[in-house]
MIZA-93295 format. One record per atom (N, C-alpha, C, CB): residue number from 1; atom name; residue in one letter; x, y, z. Coordinates in pm, 1 decimal. Atoms other than C-alpha are relative to their C-alpha. Glycine has a CB too. Layout:
! residues N
{NUM,'CA','A',{X,Y,Z}}
...
//
This chain:
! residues 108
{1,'N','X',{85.0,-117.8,0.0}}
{1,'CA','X',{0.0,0.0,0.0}}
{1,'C','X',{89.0,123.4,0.0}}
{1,'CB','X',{-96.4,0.2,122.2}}
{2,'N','X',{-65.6,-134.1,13.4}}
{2,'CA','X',{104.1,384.6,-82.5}}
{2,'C','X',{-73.8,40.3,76.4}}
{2,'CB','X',{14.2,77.9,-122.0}}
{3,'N','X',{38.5,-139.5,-55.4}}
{3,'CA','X',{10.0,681.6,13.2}}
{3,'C','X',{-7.4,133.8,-83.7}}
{3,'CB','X',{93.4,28.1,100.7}}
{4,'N','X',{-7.4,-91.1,31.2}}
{4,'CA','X',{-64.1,970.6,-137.8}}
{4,'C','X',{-50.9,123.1,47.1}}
{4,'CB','X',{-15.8,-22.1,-75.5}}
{5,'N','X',{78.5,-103.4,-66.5}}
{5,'CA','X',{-87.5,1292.1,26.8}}
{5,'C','X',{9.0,150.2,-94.6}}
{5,'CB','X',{65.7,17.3,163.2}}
{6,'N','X',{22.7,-85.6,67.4}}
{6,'CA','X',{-227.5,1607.1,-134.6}}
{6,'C','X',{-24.3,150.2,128.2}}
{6,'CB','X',{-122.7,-59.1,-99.8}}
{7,'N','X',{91.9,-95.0,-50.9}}
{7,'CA','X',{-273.4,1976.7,10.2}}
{7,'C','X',{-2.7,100.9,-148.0}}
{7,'CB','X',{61.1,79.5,161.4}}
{8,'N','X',{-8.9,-167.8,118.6}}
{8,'CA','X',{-393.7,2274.6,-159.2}}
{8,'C','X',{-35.7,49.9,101.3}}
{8,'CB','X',{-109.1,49.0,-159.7}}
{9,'N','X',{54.4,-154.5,-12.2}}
{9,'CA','X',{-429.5,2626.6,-85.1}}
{9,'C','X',{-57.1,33.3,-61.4}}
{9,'CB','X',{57.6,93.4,-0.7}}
{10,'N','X',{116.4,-53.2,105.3}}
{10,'CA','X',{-744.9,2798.5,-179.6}}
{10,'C','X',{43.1,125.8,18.0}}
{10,'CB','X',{-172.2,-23.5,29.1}}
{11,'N','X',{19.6,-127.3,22.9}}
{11,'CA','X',{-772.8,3140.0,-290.5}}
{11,'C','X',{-54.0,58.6,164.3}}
{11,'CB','X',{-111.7,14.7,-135.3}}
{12,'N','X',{56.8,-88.4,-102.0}}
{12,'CA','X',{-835.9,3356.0,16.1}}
{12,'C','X',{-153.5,-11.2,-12.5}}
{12,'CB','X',{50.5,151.6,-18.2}}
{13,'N','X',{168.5,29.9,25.1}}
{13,'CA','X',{-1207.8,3280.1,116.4}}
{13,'C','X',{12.7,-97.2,-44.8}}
{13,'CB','X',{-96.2,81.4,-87.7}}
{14,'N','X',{81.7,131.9,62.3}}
{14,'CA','X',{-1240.3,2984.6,-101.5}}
{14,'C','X',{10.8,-118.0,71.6}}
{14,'CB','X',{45.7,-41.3,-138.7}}
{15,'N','X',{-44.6,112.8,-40.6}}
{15,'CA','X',{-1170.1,2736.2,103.9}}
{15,'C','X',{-139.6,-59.5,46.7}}
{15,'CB','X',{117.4,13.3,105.0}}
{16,'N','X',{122.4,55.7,25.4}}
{16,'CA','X',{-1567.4,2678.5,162.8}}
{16,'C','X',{-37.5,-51.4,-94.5}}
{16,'CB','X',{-72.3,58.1,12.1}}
{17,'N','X',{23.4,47.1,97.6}}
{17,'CA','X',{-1602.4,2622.5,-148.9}}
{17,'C','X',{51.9,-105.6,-66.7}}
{17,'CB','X',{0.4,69.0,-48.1}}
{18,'N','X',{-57.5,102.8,18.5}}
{18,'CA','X',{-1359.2,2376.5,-195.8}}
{18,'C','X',{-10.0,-132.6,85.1}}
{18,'CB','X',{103.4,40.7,-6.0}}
{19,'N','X',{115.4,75.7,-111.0}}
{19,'CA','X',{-1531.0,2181.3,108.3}}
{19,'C','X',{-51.0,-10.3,-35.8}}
{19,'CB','X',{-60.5,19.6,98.0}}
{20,'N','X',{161.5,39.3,41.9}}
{20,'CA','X',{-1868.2,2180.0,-49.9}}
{20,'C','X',{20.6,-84.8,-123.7}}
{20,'CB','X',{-110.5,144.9,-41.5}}
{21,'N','X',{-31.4,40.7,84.6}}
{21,'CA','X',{-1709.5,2064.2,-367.6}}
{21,'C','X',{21.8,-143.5,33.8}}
{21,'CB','X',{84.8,71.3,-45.2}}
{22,'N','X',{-44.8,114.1,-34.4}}
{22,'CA','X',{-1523.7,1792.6,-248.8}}
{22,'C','X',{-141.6,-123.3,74.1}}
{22,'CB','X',{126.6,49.6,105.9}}
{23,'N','X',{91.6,104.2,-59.3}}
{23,'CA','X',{-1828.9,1667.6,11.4}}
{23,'C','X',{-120.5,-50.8,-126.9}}
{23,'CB','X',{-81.5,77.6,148.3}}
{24,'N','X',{149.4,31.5,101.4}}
{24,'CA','X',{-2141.6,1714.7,-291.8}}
{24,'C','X',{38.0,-28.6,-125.6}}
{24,'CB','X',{-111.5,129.3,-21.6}}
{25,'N','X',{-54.9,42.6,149.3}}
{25,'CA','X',{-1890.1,1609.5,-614.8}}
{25,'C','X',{106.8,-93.3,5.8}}
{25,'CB','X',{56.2,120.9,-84.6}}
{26,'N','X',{-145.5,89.0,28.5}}
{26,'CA','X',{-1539.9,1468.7,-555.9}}
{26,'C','X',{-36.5,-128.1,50.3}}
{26,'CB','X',{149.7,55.3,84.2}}
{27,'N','X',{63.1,160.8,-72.7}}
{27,'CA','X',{-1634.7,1187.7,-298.0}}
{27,'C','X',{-79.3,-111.1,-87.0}}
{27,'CB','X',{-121.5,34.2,121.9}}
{28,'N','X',{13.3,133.5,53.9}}
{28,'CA','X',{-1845.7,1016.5,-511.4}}
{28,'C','X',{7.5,-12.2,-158.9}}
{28,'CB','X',{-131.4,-54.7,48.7}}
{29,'N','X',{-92.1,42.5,97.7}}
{29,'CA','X',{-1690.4,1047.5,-825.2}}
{29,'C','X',{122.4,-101.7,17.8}}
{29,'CB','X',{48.4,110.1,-40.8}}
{30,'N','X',{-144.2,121.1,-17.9}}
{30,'CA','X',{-1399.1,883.5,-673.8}}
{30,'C','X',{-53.4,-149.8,-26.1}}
{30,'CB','X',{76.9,-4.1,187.8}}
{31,'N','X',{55.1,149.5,-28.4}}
{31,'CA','X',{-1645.2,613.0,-537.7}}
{31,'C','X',{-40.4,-57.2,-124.7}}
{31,'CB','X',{-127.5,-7.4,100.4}}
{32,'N','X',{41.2,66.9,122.3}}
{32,'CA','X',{-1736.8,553.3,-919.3}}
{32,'C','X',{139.5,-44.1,-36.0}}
{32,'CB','X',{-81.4,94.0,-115.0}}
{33,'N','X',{-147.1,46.6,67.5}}
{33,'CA','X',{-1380.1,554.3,-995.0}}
{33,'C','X',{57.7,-79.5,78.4}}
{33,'CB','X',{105.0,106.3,-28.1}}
{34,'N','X',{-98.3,67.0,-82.9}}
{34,'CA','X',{-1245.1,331.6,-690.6}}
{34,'C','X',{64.9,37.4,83.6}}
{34,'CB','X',{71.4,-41.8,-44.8}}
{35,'N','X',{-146.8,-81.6,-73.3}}
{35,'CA','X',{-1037.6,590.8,-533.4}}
{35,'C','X',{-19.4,-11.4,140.7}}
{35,'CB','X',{22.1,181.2,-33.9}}
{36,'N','X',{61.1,16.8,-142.2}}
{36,'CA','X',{-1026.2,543.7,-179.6}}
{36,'C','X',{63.2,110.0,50.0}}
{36,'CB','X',{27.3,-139.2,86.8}}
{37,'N','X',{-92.4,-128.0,-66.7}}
{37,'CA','X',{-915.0,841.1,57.3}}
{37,'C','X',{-16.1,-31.4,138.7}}
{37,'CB','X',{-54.5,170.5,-32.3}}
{38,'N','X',{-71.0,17.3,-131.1}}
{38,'CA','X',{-742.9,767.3,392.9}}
{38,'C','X',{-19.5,113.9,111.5}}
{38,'CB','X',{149.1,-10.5,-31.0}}
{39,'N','X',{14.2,-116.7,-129.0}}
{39,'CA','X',{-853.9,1133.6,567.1}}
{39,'C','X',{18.1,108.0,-53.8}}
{39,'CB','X',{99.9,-1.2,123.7}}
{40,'N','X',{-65.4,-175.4,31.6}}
{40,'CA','X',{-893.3,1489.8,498.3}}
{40,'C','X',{-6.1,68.0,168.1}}
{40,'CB','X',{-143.8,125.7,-141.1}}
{41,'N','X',{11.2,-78.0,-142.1}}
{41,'CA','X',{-794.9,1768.7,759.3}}
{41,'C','X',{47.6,179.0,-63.7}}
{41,'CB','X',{145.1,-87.8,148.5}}
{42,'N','X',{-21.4,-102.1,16.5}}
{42,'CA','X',{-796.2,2121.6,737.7}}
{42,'C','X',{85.6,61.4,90.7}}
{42,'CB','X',{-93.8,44.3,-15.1}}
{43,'N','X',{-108.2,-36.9,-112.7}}
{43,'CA','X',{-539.4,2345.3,943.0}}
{43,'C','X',{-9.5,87.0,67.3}}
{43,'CB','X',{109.3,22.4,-29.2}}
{44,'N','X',{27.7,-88.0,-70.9}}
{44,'CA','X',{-573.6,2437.6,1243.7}}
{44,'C','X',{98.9,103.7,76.1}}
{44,'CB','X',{-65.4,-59.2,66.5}}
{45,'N','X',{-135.7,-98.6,-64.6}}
{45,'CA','X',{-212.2,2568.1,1367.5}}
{45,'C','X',{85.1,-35.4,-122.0}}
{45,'CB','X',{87.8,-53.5,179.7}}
{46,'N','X',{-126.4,0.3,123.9}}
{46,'CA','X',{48.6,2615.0,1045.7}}
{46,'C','X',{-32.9,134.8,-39.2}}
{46,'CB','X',{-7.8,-125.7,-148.4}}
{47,'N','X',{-21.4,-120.1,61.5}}
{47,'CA','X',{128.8,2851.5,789.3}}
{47,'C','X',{-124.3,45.6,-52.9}}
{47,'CB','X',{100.1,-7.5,-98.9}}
{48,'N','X',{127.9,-96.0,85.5}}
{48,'CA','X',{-213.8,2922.2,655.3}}
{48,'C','X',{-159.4,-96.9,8.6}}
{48,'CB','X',{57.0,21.1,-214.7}}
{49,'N','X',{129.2,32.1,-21.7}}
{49,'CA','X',{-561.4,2823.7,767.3}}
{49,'C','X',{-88.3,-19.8,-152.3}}
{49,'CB','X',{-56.8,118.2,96.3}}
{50,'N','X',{45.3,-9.8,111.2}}
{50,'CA','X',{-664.9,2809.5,380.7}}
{50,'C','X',{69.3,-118.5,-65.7}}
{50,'CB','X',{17.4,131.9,-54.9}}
{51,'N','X',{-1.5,106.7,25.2}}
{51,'CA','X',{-550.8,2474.8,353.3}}
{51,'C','X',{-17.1,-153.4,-24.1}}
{51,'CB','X',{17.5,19.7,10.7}}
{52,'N','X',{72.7,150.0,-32.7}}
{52,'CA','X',{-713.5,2116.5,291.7}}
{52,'C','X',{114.8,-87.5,-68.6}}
{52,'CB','X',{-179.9,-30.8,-81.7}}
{53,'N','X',{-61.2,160.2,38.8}}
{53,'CA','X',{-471.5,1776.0,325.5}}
{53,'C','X',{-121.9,-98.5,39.9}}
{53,'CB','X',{160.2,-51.1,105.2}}
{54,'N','X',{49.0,152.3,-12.5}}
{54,'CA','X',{-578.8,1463.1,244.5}}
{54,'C','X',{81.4,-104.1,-32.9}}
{54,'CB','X',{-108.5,-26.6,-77.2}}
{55,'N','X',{-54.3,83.6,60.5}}
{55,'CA','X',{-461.9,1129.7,169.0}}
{55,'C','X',{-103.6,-107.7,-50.6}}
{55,'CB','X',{100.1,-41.7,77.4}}
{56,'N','X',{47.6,114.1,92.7}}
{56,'CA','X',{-534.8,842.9,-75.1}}
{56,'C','X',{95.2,-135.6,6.3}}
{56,'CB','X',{-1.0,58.2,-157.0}}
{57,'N','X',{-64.7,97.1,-30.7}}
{57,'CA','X',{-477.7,507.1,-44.1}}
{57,'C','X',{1.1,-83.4,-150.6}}
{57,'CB','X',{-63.9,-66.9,129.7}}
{58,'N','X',{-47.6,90.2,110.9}}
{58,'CA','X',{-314.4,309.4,-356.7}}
{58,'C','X',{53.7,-117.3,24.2}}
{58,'CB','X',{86.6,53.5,-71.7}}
{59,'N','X',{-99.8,160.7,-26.1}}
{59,'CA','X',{-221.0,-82.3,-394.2}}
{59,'C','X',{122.8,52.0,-61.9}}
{59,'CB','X',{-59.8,-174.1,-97.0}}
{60,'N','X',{-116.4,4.6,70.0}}
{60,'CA','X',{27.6,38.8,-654.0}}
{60,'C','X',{28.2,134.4,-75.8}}
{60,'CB','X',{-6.1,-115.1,-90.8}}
{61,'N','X',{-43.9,-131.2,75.3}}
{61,'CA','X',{172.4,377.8,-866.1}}
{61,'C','X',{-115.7,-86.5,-102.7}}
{61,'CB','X',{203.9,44.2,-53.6}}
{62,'N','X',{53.0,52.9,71.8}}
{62,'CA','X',{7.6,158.8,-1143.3}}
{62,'C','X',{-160.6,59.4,-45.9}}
{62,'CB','X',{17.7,-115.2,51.9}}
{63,'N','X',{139.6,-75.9,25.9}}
{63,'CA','X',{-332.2,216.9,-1029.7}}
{63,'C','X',{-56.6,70.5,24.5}}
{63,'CB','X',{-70.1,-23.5,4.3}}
{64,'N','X',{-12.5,-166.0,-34.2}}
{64,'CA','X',{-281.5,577.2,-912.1}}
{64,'C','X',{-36.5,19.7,-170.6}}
{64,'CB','X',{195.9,78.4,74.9}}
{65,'N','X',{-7.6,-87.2,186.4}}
{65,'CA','X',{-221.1,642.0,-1270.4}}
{65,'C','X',{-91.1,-79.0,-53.4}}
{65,'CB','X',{166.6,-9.1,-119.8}}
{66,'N','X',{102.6,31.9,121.9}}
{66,'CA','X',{-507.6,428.7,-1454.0}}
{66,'C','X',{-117.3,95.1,118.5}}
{66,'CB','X',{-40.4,-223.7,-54.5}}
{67,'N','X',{95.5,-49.5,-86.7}}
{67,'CA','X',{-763.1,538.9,-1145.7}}
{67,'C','X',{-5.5,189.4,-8.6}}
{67,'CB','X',{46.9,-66.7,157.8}}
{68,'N','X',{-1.6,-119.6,47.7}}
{68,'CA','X',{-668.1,878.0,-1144.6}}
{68,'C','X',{-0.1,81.7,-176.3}}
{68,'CB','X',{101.2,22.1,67.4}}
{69,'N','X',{-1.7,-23.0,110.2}}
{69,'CA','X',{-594.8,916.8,-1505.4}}
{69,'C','X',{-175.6,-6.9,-77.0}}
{69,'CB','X',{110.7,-96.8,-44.5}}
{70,'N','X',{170.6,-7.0,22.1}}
{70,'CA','X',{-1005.5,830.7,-1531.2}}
{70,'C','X',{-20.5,88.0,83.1}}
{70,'CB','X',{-100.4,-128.9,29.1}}
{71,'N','X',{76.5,-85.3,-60.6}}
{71,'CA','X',{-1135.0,1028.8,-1311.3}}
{71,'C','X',{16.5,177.5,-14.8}}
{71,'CB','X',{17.7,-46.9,129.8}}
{72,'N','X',{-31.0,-141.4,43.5}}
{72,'CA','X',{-937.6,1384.9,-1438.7}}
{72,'C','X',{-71.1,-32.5,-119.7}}
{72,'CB','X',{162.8,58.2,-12.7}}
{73,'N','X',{38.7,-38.6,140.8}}
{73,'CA','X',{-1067.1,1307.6,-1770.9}}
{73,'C','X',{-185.7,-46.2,-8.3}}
{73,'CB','X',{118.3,-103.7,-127.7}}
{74,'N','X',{150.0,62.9,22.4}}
{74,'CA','X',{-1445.4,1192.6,-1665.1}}
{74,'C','X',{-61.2,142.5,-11.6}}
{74,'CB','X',{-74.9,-110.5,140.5}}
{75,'N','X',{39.5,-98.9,42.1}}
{75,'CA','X',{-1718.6,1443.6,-1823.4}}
{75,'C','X',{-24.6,52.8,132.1}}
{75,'CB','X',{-98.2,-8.9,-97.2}}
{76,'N','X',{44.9,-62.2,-108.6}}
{76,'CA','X',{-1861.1,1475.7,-1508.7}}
{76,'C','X',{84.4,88.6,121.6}}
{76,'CB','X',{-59.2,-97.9,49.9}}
{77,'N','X',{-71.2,-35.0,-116.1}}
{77,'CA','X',{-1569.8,1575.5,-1287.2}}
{77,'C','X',{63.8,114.9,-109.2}}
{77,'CB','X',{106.1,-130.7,90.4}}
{78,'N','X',{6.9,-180.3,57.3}}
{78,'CA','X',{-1511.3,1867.9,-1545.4}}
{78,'C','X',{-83.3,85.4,-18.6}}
{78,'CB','X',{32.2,29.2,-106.5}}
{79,'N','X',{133.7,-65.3,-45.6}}
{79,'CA','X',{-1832.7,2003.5,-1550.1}}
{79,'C','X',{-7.4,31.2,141.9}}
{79,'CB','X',{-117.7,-88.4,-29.4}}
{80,'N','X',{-24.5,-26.6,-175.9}}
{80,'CA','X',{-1829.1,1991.2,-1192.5}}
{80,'C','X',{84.4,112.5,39.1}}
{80,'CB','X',{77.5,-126.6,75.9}}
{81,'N','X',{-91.5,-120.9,-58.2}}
{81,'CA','X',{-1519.0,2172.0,-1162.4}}
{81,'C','X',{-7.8,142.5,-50.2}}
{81,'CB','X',{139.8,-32.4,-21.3}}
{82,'N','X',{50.6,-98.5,87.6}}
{82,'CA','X',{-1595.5,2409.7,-1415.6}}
{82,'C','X',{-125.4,120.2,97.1}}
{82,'CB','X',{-78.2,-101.7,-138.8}}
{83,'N','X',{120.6,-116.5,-60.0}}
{83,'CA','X',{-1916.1,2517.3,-1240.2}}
{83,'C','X',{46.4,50.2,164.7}}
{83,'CB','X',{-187.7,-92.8,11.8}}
{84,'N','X',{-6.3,-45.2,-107.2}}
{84,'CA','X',{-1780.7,2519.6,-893.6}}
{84,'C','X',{108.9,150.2,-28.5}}
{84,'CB','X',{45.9,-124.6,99.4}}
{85,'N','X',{-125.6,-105.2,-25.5}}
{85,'CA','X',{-1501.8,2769.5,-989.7}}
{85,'C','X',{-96.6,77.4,-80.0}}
{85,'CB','X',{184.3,-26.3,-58.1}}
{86,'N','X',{72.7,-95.9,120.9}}
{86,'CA','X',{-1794.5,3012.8,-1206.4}}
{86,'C','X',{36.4,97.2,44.4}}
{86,'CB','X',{-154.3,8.8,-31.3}}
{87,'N','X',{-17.5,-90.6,-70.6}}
{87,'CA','X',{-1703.0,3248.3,-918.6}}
{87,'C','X',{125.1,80.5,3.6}}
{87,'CB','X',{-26.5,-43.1,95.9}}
{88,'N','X',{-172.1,11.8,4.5}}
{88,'CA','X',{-1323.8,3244.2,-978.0}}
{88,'C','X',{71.1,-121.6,3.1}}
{88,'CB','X',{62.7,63.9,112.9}}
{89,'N','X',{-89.3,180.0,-17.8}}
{89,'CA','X',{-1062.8,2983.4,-920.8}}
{89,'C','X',{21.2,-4.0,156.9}}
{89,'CB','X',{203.3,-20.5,-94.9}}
{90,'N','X',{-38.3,64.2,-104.5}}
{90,'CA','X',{-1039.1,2801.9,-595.6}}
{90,'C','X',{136.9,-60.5,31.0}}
{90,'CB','X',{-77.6,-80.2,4.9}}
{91,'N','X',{-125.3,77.8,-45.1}}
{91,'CA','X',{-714.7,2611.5,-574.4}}
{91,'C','X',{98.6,134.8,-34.5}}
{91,'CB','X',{37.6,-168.2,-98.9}}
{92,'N','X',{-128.4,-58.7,25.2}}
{92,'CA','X',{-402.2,2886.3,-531.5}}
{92,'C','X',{108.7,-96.7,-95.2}}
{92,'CB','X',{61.0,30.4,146.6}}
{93,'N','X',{-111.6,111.0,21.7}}
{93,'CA','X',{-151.0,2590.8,-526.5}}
{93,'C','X',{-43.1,-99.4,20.4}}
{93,'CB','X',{112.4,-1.5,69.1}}
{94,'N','X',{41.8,149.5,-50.1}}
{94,'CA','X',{-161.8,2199.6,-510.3}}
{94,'C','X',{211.1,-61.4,22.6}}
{94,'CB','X',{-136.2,-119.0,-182.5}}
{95,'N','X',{-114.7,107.3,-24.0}}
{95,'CA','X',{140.7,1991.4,-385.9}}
{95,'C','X',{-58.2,-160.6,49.6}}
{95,'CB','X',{105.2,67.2,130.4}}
{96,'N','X',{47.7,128.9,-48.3}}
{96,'CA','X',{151.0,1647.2,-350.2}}
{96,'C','X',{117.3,-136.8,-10.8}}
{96,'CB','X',{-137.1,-29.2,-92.8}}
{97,'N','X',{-113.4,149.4,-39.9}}
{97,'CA','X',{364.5,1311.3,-236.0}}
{97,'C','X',{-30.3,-70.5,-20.3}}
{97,'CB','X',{46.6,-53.3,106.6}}
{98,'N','X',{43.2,205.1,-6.8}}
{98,'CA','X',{357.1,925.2,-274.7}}
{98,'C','X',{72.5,-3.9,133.9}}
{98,'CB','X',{96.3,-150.9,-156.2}}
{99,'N','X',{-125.9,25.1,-152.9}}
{99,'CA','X',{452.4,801.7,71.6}}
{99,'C','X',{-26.3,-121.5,-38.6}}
{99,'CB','X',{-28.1,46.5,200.7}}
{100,'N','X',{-4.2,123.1,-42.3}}
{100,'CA','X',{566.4,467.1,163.7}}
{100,'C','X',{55.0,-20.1,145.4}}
{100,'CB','X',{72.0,-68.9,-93.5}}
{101,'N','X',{-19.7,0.1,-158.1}}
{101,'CA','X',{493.6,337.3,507.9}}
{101,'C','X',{181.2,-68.8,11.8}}
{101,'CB','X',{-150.2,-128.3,91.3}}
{102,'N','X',{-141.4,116.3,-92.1}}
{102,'CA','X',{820.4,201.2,695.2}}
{102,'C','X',{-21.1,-108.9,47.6}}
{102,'CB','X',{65.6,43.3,130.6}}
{103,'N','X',{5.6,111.1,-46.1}}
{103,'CA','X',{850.6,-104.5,835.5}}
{103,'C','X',{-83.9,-27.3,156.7}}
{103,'CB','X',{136.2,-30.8,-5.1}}
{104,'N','X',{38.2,-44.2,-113.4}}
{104,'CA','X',{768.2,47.3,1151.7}}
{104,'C','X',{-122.6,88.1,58.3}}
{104,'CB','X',{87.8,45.4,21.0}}
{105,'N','X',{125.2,-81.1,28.5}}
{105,'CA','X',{452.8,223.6,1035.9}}
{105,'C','X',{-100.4,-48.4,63.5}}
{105,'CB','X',{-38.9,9.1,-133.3}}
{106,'N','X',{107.6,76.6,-26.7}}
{106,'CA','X',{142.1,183.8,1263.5}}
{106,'C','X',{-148.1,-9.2,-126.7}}
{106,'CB','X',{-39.0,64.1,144.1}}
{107,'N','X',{95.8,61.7,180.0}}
{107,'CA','X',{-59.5,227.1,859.4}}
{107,'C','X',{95.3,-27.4,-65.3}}
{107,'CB','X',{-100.6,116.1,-116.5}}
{108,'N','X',{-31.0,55.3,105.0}}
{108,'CA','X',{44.8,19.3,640.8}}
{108,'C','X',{-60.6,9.5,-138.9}}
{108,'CB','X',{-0.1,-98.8,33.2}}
//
């Protein structure tokens, strides 16, 4: 098992909007696509309160890239994004990792 952890920064303010998105669109797009996600958290002490991590759980890079590679290109999850951003754009920045647990990892 991987790991993949994602944050973004929203646009000042948007970060509701990128909440509502995620709970009433992304979630179960994934669930059509398979994607499983390991936890989101927003921040409550760091550099910027306008941030949502999450992680995703992968058997393999393999089927990161066919799983994900569907789900950026499904009609619905561009339409979606399309309309949520009518207001402006939501995401400032995105970064993102593959982890692999250690040996010593209480998730594997």
């Amino acid at each position: 098992m991987i790991y993949e952890m994602r944050i973004y920064r929203t646009v000042p303010g948007r970060l509701p909007a990128l909440l509502q998105r995620f709970e009433k669109v992304t979630l179960e797009l994934w669930k059509k696509h398979g994607i499983r996600q390991a936890g989101f958290w927003t921040t409550l002490i760091g550099d910027s309160n306008q941030e949502l991590t999450y992680l995703l759980a992968w058997d393999s890079l393999a089927e990161r890239e066919k799983k994900w590679t569907a789900f950026m290109s499904d009609p619905q999850w561009i339409s979606a994004r399309a309309e949520s951003e009518r207001d402006g754009p939501i995401i400032q920045n995105a970064r993102n990792q593959i982890l692999q647990p250690t040996a010593f990892s209480a998730v594997k």
